[in-house]
C-alpha positions in Angstrom: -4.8 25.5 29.3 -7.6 25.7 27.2 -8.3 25.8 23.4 -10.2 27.7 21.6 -14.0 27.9 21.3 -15.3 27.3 17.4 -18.1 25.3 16.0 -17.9 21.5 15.3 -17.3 20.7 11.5 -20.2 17.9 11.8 -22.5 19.0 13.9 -21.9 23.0 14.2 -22.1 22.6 18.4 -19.8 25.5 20.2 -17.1 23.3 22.2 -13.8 24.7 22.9 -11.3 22.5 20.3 -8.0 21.0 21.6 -6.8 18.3 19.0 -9.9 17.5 16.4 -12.0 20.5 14.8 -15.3 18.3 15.6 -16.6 18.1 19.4 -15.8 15.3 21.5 -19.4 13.8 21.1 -18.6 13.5 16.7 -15.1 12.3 17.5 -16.5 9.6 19.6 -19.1 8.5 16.6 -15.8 8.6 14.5 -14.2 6.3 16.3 -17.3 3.7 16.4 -18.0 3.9 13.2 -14.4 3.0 12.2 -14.1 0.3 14.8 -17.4 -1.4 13.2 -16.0 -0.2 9.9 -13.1 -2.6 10.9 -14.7 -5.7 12.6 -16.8 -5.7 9.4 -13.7 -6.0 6.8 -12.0 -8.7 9.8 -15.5 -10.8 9.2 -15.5 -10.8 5.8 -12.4 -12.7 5.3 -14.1 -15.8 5.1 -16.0 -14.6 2.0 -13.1 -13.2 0.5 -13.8 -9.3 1.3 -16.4 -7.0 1.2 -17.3 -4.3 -1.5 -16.4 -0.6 -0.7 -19.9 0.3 -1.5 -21.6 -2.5 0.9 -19.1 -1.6 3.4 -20.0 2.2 3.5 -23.5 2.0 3.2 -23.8 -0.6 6.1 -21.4 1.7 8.4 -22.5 5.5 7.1 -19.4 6.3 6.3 -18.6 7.8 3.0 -16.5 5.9 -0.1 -13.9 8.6 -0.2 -13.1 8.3 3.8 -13.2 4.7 3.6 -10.6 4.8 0.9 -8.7 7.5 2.9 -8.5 5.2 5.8 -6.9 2.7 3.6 -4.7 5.1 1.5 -3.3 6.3 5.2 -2.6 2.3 6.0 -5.8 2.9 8.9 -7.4 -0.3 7.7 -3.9 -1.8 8.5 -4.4 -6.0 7.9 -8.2 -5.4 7.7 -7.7 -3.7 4.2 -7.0 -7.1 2.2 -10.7 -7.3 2.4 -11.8 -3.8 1.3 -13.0 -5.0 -2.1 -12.8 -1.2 -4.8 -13.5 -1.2 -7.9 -10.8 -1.0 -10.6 -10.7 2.8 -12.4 -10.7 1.5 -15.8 -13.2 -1.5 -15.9 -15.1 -1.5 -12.7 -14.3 -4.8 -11.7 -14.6 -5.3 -7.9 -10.9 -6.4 -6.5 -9.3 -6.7 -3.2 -5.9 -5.5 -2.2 -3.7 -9.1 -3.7 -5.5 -8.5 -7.3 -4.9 -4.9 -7.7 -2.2 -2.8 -8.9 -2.8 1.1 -7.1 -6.5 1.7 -8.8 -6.6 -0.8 -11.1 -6.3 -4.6 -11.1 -4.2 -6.8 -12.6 -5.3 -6.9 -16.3 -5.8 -3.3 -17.0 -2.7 -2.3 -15.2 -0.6 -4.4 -17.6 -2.8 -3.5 -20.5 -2.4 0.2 -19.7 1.2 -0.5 -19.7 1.8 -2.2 -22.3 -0.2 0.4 -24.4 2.3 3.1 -22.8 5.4 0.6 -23.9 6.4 -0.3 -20.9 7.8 -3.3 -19.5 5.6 -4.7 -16.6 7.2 -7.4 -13.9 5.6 -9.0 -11.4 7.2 -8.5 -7.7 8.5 -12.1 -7.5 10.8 -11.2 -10.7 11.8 -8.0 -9.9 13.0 -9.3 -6.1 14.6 -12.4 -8.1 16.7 -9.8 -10.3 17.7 -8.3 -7.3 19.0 -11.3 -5.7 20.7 -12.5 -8.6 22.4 -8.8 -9.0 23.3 -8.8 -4.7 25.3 -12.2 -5.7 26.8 -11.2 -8.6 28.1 -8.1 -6.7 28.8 -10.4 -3.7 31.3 -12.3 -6.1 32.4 -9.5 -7.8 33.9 -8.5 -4.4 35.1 -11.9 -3.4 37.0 -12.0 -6.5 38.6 -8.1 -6.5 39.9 -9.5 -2.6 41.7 -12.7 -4.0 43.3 -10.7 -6.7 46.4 -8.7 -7.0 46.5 -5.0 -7.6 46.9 -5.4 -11.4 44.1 -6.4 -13.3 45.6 -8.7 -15.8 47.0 -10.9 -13.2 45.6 -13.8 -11.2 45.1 -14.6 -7.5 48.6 -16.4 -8.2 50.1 -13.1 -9.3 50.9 -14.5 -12.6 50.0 -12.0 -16.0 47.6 -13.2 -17.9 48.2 -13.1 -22.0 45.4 -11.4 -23.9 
């Protein structure tokens, strides 16, 4: 079975599409660019990343598909180096000091403006934790009981 014939979105060549609207010839650029596109964020761990801008102008491939790639998780392990710049201040950030679009600072500081609370990972999973073992407890505790609430794993009331 065949697909149909249409013109490449790249390069405007008739080839008969199956899976990608671009001819096998632009599909197979695609993929080299990305797999230099990759190799190059893998080198640049030793530096500590490489700017989105550097990165894209070195491989010819556009900001807004580079940051596609790593919106879609394409960059995989690679993408802790893809250094963007934050959307408020402009300041060039890899993957461990952003927040989304923005790094650390102005996240908080855009938070705190809007009045709310921000937590850092570490406390959030700690709360969590701490709420699993209270609830862990809490269960413990309704098992060594009695039916009645007032009374104690002895089965004696309790006075209030």
């Amino acid at each position: 079975m065949g697909g149909t014939v249409v013109n490449c979105k790249k390069c405007n060549k008739i080839f008969q599409q199956r899976l990608h609207p671009i001819c096998p010839d632009c599909v197979r650029l695609e993929e080299e660019k990305f797999t230099r596109l990759y190799r190059l964020l893998q080198e640049s761990a030793p530096q500590g990343g490489i700017a989105i801008q550097v990165l894209s102008n070195t491989v010819g491939v556009p900001v807004d598909a580079i940051e596609k790639m790593y919106m879609e998780g394409r960059l995989s392990t690679a993408g802790l180096y893809l250094k963007m710049p934050c959307q408020a201040c402009g300041a060039l950030c890899g993957e461990r000091d952003r927040k989304g679009r923005f790094c650390h600072k102005c996240s908080e500081l855009t938070a705190n403006k809007a009045g709310v609370e921000v937590k850092s990972v570490q406390d959030i999973r700690r709360a969590e934790e701490l709420e699993m073992k209270r609830q862990a407890q809490e269960a413990i505790l309704k098992k060594a009981r009695p039916d009645k609430p007032d009374a104690n794993r002895f089965g004696f009331s309790v006075r209030r």
